[in-house]
C-alpha distance (Angstrom), angle and dihedral (degrees) to the residues before:
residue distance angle dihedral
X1 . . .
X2 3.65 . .
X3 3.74 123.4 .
X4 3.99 105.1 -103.0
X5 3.71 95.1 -153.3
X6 3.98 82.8 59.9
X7 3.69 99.7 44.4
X8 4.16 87.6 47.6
X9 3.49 92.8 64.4
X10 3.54 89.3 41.5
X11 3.84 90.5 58.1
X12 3.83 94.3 56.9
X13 3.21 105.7 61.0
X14 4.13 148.8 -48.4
X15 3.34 96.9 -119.7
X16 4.01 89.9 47.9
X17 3.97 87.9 47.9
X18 3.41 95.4 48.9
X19 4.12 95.5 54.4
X20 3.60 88.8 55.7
X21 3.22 98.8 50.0
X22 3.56 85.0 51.7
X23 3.32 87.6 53.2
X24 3.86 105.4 50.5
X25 3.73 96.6 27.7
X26 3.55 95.9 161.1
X27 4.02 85.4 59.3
X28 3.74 103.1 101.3
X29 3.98 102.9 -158.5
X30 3.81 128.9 -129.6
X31 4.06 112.0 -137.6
X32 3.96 89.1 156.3
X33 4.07 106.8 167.9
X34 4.38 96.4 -15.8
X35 3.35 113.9 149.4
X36 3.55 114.5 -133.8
X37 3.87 102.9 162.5
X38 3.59 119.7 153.3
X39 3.47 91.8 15.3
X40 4.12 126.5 134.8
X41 3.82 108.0 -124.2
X42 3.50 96.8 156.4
X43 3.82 108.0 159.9
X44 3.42 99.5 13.6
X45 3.51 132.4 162.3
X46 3.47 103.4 -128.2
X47 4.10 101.9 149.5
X48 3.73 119.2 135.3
X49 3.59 91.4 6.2
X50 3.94 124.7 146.4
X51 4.29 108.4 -125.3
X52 3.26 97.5 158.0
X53 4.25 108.0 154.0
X54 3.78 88.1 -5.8
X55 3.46 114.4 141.9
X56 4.01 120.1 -136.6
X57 3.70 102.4 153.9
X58 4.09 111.5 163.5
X59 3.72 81.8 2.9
X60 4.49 105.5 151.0
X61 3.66 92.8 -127.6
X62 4.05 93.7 159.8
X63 3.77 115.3 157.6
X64 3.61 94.2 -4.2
X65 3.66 122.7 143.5
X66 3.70 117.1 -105.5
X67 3.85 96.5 159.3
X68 4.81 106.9 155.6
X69 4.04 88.6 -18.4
X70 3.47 111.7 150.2
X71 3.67 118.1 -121.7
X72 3.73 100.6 167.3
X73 4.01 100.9 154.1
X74 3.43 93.6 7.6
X75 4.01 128.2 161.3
X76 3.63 106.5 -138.3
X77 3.70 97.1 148.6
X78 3.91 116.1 147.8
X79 3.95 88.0 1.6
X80 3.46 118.3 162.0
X81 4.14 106.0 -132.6
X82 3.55 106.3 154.3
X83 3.64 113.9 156.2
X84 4.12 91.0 0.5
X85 3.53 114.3 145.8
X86 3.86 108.2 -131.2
X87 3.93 94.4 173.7
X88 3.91 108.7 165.8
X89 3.53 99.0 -2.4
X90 3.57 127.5 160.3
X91 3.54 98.5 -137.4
X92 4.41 100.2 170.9
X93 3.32 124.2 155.3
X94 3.48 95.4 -0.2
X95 3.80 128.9 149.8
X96 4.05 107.3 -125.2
X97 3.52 93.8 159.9
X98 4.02 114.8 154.0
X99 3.87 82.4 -14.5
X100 4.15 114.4 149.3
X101 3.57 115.6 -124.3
X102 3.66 93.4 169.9
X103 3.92 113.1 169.8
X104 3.56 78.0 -12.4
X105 4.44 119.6 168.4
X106 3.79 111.8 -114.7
X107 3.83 102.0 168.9
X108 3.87 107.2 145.3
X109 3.52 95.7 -10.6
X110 3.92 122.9 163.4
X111 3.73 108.0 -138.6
X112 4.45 95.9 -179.1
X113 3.69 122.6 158.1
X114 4.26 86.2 -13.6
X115 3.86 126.3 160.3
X116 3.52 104.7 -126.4
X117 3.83 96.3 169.9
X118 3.91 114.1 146.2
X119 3.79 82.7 -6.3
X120 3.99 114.8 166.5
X121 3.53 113.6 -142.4
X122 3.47 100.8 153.3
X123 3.95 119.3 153.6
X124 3.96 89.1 -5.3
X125 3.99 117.9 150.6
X126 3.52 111.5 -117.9
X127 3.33 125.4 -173.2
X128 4.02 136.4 156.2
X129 3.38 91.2 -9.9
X130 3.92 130.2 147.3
X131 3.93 123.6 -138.9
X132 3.71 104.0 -167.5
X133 4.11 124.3 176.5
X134 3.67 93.5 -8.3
X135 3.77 137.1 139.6
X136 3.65 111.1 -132.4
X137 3.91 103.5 170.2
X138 3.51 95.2 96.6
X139 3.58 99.5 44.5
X140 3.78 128.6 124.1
X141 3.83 132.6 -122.3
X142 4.15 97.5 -0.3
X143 3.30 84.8 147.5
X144 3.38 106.0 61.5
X145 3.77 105.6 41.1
X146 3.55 122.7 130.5
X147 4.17 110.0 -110.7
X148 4.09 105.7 -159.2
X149 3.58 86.5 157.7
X150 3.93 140.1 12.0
X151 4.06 116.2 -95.2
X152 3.64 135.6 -157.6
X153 3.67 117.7 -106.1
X154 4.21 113.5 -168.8
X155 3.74 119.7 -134.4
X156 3.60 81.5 -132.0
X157 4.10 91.0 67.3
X158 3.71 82.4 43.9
X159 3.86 94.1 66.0
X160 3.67 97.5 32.8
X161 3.86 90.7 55.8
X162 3.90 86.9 48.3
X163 4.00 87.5 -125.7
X164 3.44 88.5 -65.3
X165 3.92 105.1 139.9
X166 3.67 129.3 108.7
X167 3.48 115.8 -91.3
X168 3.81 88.3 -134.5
X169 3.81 94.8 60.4
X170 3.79 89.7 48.0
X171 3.75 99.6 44.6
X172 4.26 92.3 48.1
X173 4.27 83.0 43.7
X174 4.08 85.5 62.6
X175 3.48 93.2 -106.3
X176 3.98 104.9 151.9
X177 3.56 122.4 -113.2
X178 3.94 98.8 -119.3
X179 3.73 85.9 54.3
X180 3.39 96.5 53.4
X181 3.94 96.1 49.2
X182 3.51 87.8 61.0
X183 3.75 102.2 35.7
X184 3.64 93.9 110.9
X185 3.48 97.2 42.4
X186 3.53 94.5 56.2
X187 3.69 97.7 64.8
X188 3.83 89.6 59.3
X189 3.66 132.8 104.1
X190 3.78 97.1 -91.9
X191 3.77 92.6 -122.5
X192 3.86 83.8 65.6
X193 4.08 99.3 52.8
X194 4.08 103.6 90.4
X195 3.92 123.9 67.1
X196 3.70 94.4 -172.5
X197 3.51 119.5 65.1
X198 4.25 109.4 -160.6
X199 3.91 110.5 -156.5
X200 3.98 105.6 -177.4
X201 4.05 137.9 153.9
X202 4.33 105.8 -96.5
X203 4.02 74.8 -125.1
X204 4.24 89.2 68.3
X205 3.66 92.1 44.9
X206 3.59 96.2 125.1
X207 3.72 92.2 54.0
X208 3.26 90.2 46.3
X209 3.68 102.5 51.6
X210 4.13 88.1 49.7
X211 3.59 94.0 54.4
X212 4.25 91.8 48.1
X213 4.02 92.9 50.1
X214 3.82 92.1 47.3
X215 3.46 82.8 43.3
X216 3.55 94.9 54.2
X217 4.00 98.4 43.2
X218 4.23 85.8 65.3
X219 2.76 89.0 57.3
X220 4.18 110.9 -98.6
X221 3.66 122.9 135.3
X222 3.91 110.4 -133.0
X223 4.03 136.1 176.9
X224 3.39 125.9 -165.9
X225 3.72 129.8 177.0
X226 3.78 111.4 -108.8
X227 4.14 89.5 57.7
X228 3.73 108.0 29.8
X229 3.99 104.7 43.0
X230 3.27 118.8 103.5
X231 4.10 129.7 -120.8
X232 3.71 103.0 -91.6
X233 3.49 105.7 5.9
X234 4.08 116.4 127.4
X235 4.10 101.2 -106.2
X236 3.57 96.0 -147.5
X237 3.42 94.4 56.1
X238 3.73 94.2 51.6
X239 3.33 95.9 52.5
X240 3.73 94.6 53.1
X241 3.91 83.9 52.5
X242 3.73 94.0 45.6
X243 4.21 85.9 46.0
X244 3.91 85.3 49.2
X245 4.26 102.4 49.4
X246 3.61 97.3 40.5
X247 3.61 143.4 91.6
X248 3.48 103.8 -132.9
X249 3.23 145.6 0.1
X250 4.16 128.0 -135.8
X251 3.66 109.8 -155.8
X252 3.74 116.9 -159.1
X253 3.78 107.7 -150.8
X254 4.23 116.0 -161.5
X255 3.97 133.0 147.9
X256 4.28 76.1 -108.9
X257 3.98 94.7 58.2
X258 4.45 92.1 36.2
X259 3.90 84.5 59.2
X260 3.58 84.6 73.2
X261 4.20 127.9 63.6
X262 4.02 87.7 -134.0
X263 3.44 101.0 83.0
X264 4.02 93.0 58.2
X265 3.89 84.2 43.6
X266 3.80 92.2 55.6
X267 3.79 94.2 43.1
X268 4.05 92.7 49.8
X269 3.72 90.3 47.7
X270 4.05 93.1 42.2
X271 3.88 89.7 49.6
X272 3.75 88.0 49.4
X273 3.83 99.3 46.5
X274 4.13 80.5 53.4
X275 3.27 96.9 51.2
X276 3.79 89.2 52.3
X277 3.72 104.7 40.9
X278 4.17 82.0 33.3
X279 4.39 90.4 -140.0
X280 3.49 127.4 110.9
X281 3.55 114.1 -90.4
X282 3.96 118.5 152.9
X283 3.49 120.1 66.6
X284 3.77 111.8 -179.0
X285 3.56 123.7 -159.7
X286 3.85 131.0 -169.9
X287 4.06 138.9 -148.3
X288 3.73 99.5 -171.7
X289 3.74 144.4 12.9
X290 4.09 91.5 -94.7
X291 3.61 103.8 112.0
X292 3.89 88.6 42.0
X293 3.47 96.8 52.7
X294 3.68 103.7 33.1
X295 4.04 100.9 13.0
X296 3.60 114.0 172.3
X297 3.65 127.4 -119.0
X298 3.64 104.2 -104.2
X299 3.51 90.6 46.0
X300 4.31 92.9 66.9
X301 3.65 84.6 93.1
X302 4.11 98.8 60.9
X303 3.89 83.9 41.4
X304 3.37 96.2 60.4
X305 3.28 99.5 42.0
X306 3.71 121.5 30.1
X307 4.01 129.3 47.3
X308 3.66 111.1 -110.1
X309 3.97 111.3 -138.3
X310 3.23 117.5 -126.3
X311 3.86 120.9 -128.6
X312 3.79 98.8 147.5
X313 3.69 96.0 123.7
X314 3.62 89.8 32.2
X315 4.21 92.1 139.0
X316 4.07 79.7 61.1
X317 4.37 100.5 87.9
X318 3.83 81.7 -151.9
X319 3.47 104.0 54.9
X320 3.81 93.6 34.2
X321 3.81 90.9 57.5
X322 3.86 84.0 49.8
X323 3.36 95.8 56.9
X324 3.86 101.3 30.7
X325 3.75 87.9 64.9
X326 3.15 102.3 53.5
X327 3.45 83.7 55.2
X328 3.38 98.8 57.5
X329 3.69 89.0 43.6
X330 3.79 90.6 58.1
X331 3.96 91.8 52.6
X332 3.68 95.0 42.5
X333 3.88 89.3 55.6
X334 3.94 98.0 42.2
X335 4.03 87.7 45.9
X336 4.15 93.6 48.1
X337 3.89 87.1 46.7
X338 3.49 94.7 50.9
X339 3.71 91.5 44.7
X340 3.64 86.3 44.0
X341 4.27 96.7 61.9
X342 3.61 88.3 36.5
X343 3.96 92.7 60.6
X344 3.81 82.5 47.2
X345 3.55 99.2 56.3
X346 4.03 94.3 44.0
């Protein structure tokens, strides 16, 4: 309960509030559970002051000072805070929704367990600050706060904003780059992560593992089977699921992997799943002259159709480089294309 002395000279005036707090400045006031909504409290000194379940929704609380208050459980909803300084508060389980934070002071603030719904936080100075179990996504002006200083962002905010922050606002927080590449990613159902599937021979496994981390370090997510299967799950069935879910699939093509009727399998049903999503999905790859020389029957189709990379002299750094380009090249196209016609049909 607040202190009624406090809230007394509160209810007088701002002007009358702040001289005694001026005053008494090592009194640190008690405003415990008032409710002040709808109220204009513009300028006020509210620094060091306890808030805690007050209520102070649409309350005109521009250029006030906020500076280590505690506004655990406070309503702040539709408050207008442009310019306040809120340096070092502890603002938990507070409701910020729609609030304006204009221009507002963020140096060592606590954001934990905060609704930031519809919040604007456009050209704010942040600083130091922590943003703990809190759903950014909606968020206003991220973009153009002002970063003096880096700030922590929790994985938990990641998830609850579904990765859905903009990259600037993470990189200027300190965030690391390789982190951010993946931040949407990593709020998926881990079956849902890679966009290249790699289907190899166990004898091309070298190769293979190459081609993933290189993958992987521009930045696209891969799977393939030796790694990312699970103890005791069926393999063939995994792979079909992994072929299924993702985007496309890398097909490594040796005399080791044509000894084997999957390969044709995987290029029939890769060819169909084209035909019927009408994108580019299979992307074959080979390690030797084999299916040139000696191609299989059901194979004619990918011949005829699709350029075969070519990785034969892939233990050359040269010739891999060569080749692992124009892979990359190939990939970058198909995804801007498809990118390109889905933009168009938005």
């Amino acid at each position: 309960m607040a202190n009624q002395e406090h809230l007394h000279i509160l209810q007088q005036a701002v002007e009358i509030w702040n001289k005694w707090r001026k005053e008494y400045s090592d009194i640190s006031p008690d405003l415990t559970g008032v409710d002040l909504c709808d109220s204009n409290l513009a300028g006020i000194n509210l620094s060091n002051v306890n808030l805690t379940e007050a209520r102070l929704c649409r309350t005109d609380l521009r250029d006030s000072d906020l500076r280590r208050a505690l506004l655990d459980g406070t309503d702040l909803s539709e408050a207008n805070l442009m310019r306040a300084v809120l340096s070092q508060a502890n603002i938990s389980n507070t409701n910020l929704q729609s609030a304006n934070l204009f221009g507002a002071t963020l140096i060592g603030t606590t954001f934990q367990n905060v609704n930031l719904k519809d919040v604007d936080l456009s050209y704010s100075e942040l600083a130091f600050a922590m943003f703990g179990d809190v759903n950014l996504s909606s968020a206003k002006g991220l973009e153009s706060i002002r970063h003096v200083g880096s700030s922590s962002i929790g994985i938990d905010t990641i998830y609850r904003s579904s990765g859905d922050i903009p990259e600037v606002f993470l990189r200027s927080a300190g965030v690391p780059d390789n982190f951010i590449s993946y931040a949407r990613s990593l709020v998926k159902p881990p079956i849902e992560y890679y966009s290249c599937f790699i289907n190899y021979s166990s004898q091309d496994q070298a190769f293979a593992e190459k081609l993933r981390q290189d993958l992987q370090t521009v930045g696209i997510r891969c799977w393939f089977a030796p790694e990312d299967l699970r103890i005791g799950e069926k393999f063939w069935h995994r792979i079909d699921e992994g072929i299924q879910l993702y985007d496309k699939l890398l097909l490594i093509i040796s005399k080791h992997s044509l000894s084997s009727n999957w390969v044709a399998k995987e290029v029939e049903e890769a060819l169909f799943k084209e035909k019927k999503q009408k994108t580019t999905i299979l992307f074959p790859i080979r390690l030797d002259n084999t299916v040139l020389e000696n191609p299989p029957q059901r194979l004619e189709p990918l011949l005829q159709t699709r350029h075969i990379g070519n990785f034969q002299h892939w233990q050359d750094h040269d010739a891999y480089q060569q080749a692992f380009t124009r892979l990359m090249r190939d990939l970058t196209l198909s995804i801007a294309q498809e990118t390109d016609k889905q933009e168009r049909t938005v």
